[in-house]
C-alpha positions in Angstrom: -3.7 -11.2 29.2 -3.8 -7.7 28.0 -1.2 -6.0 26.2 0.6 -2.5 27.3 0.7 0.4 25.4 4.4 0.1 25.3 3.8 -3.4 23.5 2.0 -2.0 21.0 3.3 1.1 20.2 6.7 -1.8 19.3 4.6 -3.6 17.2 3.8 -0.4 15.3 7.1 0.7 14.8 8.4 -2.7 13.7 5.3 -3.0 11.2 7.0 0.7 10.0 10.7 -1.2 10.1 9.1 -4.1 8.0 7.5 -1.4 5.4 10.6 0.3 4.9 12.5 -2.8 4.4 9.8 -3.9 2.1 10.3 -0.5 0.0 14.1 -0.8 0.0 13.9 -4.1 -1.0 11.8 -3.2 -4.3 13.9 -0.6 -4.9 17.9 -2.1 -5.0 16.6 -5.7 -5.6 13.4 -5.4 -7.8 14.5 -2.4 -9.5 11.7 0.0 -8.8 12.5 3.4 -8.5 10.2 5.4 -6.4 8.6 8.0 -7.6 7.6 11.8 -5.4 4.7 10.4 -3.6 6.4 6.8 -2.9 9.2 8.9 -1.3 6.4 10.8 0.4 5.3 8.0 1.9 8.4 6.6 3.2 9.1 10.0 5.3 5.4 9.3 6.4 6.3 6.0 7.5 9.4 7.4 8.8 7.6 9.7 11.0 5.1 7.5 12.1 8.0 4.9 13.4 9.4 7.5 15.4 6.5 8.6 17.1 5.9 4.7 17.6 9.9 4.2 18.8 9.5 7.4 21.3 6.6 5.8 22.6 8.4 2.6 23.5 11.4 4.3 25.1 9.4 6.9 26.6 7.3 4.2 27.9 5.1 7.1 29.3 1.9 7.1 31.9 -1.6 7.3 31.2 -1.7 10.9 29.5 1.8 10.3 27.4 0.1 6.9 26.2 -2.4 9.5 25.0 -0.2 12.3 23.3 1.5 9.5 21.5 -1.5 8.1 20.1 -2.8 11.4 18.6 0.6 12.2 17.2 0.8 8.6 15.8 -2.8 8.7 14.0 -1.9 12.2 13.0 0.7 11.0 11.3 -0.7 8.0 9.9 -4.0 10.0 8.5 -1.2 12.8 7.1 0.8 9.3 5.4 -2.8 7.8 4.3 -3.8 10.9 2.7 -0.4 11.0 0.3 -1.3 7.3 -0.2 -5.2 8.1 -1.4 -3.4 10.7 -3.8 -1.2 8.1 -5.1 -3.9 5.6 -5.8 -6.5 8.5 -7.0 -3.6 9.3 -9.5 -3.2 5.9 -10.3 -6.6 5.2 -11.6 -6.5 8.2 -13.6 -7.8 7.5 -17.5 -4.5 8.2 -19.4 -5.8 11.9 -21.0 -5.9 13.3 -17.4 -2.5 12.0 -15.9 -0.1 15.1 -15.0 2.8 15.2 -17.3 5.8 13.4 -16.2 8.7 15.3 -14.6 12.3 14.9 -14.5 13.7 12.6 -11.6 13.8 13.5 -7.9 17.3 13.6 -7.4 17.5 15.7 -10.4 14.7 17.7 -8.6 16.7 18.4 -5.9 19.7 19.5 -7.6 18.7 22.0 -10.1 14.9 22.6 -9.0 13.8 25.4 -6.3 13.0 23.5 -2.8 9.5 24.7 -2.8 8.9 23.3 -6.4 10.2 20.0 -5.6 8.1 19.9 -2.3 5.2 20.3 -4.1 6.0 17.8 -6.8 6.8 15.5 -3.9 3.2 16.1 -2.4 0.9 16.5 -6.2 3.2 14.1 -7.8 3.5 13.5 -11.6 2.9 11.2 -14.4 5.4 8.6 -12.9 2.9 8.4 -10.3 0.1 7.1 -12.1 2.3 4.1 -13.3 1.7 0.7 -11.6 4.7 -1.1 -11.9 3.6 -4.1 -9.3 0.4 -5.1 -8.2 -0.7 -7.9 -5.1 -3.8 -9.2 -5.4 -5.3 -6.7 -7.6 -3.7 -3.9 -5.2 -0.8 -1.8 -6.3 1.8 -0.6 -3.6 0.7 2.4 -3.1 -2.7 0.9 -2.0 -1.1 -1.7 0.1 0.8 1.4 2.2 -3.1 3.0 2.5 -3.9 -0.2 3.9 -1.0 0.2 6.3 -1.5 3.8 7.5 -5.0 2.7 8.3 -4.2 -0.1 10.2 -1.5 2.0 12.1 -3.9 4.7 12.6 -6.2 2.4 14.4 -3.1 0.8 16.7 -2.3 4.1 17.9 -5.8 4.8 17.9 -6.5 2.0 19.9 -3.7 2.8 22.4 -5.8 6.4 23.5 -8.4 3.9 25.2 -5.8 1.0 26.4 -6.4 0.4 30.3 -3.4 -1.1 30.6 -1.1 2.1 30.4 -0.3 1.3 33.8 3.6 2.8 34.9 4.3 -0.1 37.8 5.1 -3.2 35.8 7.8 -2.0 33.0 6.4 -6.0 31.4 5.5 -5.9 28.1 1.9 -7.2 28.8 -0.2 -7.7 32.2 -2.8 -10.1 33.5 -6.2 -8.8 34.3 -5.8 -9.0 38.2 -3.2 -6.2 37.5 -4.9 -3.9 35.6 -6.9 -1.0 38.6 -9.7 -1.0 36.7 -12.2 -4.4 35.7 
């Protein structure tokens, strides 16, 4: 049995759906606030799930399949970049750690747009905290881990076989496929 594109562009967006919820949850029930570049990479994730979602309703041919898997490894390279930052910034010795700034919503009441942007992409001191750690890995290393495994799904999806129009099923059997 060999999977669709469409099946797996789903799977991404739900793994996107399941980080979100993972990052909401810390944040109401365990009390983290997010910091600039954790609120970074929640719009990354964001966009990544909606290049995943289009995908699935789309549920394009052969050279859609292909434009959606750029755009979603585009996206998830842009989202693991901002997560490399955060975990560069994170293992920072204390001397060199950007000065902490003043909240984000704060930011974007009483700070110039472009000033927040960039705080939002360089981050600050708040940044370099690790507040929660998972097997020696702190969030923002876990959510690297997850743009990289996103990257290679959609990646993946540019070489699928299966991206097939005629059977809208989520998967197909090798005598289906045109191609053995």
């Amino acid at each position: 049995m060999v999977f669709k594109p469409r099946f797996y562009f789903l799977v991404g967006f739900l793994f996107c759906m399941g980080l979100l919820a993972a990052a909401l949850y810390f944040q109401f029930s365990g009390g983290l606030e997010p910091c600039p570049l954790c609120v970074s990479q929640r719009i990354m994730v964001f966009a990544v799930a909606l290049v995943m979602l289009v995908a699935v309703l789309h549920n394009p041919k052969r050279t859609g399949v292909k434009v959606y898997a750029i755009l979603g490894f585009v996206m998830a390279v842009l989202g693991g970049t901002v997560s490399a930052r955060h975990v560069w910034l994170q293992h920072l010795p204390p001397e060199e750690v950007p000065a902490c700034g003043p909240g984000l919503e704060y930011m974007f009441q009483y700070f110039p747009l472009t000033e927040t942007l960039k705080a939002m992409l360089n981050g600050t001191g708040d940044c370099a905290k690790v507040d929660w750690t998972l097997l020696g890995l702190s969030m923002p290393a876990w959510v690297l881990i997850s743009f990289f495994i996103l990257a290679l799904l959609s990646l993946t999806q540019f070489w699928n076989s299966s991206a097939v129009r005629g059977d809208q099923r989520y998967f197909s059997t090798r005598s289906e496929l045109p191609f053995r």
